[in-house]
C-alpha positions as CSV (number, residue, x, y, z in Angstrom):
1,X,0.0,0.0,0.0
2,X,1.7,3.3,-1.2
3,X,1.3,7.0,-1.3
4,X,1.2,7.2,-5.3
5,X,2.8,10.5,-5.3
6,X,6.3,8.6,-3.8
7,X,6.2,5.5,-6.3
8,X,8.7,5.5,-9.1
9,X,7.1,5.2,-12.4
10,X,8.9,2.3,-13.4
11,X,7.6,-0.8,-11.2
12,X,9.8,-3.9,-10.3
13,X,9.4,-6.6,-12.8
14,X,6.5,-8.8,-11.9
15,X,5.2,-5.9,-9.8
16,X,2.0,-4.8,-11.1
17,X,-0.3,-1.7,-9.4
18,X,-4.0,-3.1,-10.2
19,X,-6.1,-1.0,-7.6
20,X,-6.4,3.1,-6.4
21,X,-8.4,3.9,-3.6
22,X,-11.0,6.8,-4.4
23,X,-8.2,9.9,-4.5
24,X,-8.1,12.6,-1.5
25,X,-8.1,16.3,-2.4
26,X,-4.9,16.6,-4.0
27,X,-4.3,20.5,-3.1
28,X,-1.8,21.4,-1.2
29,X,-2.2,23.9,2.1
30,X,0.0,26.8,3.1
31,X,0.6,26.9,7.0
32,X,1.6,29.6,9.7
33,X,1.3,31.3,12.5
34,X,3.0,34.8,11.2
35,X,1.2,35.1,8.0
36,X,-2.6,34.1,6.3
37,X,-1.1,34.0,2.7
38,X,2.3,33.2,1.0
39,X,1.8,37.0,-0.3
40,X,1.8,38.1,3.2
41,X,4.9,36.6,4.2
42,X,7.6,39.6,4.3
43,X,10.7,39.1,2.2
44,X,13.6,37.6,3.5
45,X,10.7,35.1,5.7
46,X,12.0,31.8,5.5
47,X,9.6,28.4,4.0
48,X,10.6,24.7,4.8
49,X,9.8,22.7,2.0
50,X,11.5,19.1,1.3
51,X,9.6,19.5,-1.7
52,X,11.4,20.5,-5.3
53,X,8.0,20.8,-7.0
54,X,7.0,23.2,-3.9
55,X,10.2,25.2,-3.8
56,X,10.0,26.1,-7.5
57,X,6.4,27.3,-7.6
58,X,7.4,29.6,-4.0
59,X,10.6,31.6,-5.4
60,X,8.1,32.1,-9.1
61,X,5.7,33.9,-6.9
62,X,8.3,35.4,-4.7
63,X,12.1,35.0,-5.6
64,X,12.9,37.3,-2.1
65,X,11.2,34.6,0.2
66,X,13.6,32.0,1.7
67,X,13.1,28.1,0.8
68,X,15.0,26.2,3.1
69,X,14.9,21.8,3.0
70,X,12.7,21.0,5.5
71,X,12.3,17.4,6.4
72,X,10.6,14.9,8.8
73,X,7.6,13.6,9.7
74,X,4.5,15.9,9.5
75,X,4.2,16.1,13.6
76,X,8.1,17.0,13.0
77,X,7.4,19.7,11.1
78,X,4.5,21.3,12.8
79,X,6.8,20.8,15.7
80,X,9.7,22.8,14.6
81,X,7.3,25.2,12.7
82,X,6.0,26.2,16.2
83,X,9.5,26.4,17.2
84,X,10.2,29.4,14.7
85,X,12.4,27.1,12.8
86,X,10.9,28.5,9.7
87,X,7.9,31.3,9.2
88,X,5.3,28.6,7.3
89,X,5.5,25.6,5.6
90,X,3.3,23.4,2.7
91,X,2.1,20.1,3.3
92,X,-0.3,18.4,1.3
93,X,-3.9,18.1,2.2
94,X,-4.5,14.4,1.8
95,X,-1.8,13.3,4.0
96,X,-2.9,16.2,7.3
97,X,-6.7,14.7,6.4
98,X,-5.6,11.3,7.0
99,X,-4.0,12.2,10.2
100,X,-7.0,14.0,11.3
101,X,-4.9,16.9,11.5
102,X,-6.6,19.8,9.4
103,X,-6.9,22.0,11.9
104,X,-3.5,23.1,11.6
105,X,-4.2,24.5,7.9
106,X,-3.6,28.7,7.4
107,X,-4.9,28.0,3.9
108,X,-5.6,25.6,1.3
109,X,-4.5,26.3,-1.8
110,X,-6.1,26.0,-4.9
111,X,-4.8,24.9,-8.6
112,X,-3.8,28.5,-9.4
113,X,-1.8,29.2,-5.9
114,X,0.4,25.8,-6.4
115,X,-0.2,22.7,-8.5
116,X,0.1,19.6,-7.3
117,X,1.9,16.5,-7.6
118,X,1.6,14.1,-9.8
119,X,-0.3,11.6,-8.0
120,X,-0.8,13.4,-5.0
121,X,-3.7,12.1,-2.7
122,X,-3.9,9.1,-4.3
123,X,-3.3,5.4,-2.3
124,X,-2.5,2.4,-4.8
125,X,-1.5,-1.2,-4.1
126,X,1.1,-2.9,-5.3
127,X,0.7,-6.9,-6.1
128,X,2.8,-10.1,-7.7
129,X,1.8,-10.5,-10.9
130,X,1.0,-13.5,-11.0
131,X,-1.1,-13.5,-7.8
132,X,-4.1,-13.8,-9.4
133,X,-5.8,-14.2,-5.8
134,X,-4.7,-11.1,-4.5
135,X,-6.0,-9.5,-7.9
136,X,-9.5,-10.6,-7.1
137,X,-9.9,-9.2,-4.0
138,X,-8.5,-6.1,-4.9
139,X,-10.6,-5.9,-7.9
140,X,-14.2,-4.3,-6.2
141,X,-12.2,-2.0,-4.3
142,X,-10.4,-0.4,-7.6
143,X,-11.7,3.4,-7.8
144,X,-11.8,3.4,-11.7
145,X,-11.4,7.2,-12.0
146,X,-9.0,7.7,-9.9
147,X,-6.9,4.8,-11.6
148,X,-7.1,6.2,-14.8
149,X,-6.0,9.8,-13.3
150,X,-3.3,8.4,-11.4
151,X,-2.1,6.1,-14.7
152,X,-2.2,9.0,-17.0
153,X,-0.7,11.8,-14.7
154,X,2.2,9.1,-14.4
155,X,2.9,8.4,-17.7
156,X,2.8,11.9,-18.1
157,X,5.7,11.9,-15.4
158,X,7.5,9.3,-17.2
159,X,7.7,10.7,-20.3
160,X,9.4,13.4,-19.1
161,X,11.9,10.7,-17.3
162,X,10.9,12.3,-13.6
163,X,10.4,11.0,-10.2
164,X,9.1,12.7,-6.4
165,X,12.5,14.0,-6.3
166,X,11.9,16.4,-9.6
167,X,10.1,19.7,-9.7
168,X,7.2,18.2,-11.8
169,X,3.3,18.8,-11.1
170,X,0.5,17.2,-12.8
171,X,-3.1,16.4,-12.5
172,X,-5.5,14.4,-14.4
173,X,-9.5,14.9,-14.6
């Protein structure tokens, strides 16, 4: 079971991915305690991103912000984010909704503030190909639409040979 958005786009072989859960909101949310908006961040404020995608899409709207690599767990984060460690930080939605953990959201962001990931909020499993058990059960709980998204938004990432680690977003409908 796998957070889409971290799978590489080229599977083991043998290693098929037959089944998506129904996808999360794939937006992303903007969070701190010194500011409502990215654009009312000061320059010179400092964001922790881990994310390449994320960093890109911050210094576009504001090369004088500070993007510093900004990694951990999501309670890590929020942790040193409270610390003053940084002045806000961007997590995705899916994952803090999950966790139950929305209420520490300044502001989600829509398509237009920062795109997403390519796969982001989706959950896929993994399987042996020739486990033709396992591809049974999984079969009723496949979300169709969100398997075709998710397959097309990767192949979209494969053609242009990226992975999580490249500043790539993407979204299917």
């Amino acid at each position: 079971v796998h957070s889409m958005k971290d799978v590489p786009t080229w599977l083991p072989e043998g290693i098929i991915l037959p089944c998506m859960l129904p996808r999360e909101d794939t937006r992303d949310v903007f969070i701190s305690y010194k500011a409502k908006t990215i654009e009312d961040l000061p320059d010179g404020s400092v964001i922790g991103s881990a994310s390449l995608r994320r960093q890109a899409q911050i210094l576009a709207k504001n090369p004088n912000l500070k993007v510093v690599n900004f990694r951990g767990n999501v309670q890590t984060r929020l942790r040193k984010l409270k610390e003053g460690q940084v002045d806000a930080t961007m997590l995705a939605y899916a994952g803090l909704a999950r966790m139950d953990m929305t209420e520490n959201v300044t502001k989600v962001l829509d398509w237009d503030e920062m795109l997403p990931a390519v796969a982001q909020g989706a959950i896929g499993i993994t399987v042996r190909a020739k486990d033709t058990k396992m591809l049974e059960l999984l079969a009723p709980l496949n979300h169709a639409e969100t398997k075709t998204c998710v397959d097309c938004e990767r192949a979209f990432l494969q053609k242009l040979d990226g992975s999580c680690r490249t500043p790539i977003a993407g979204q299917a409908r």
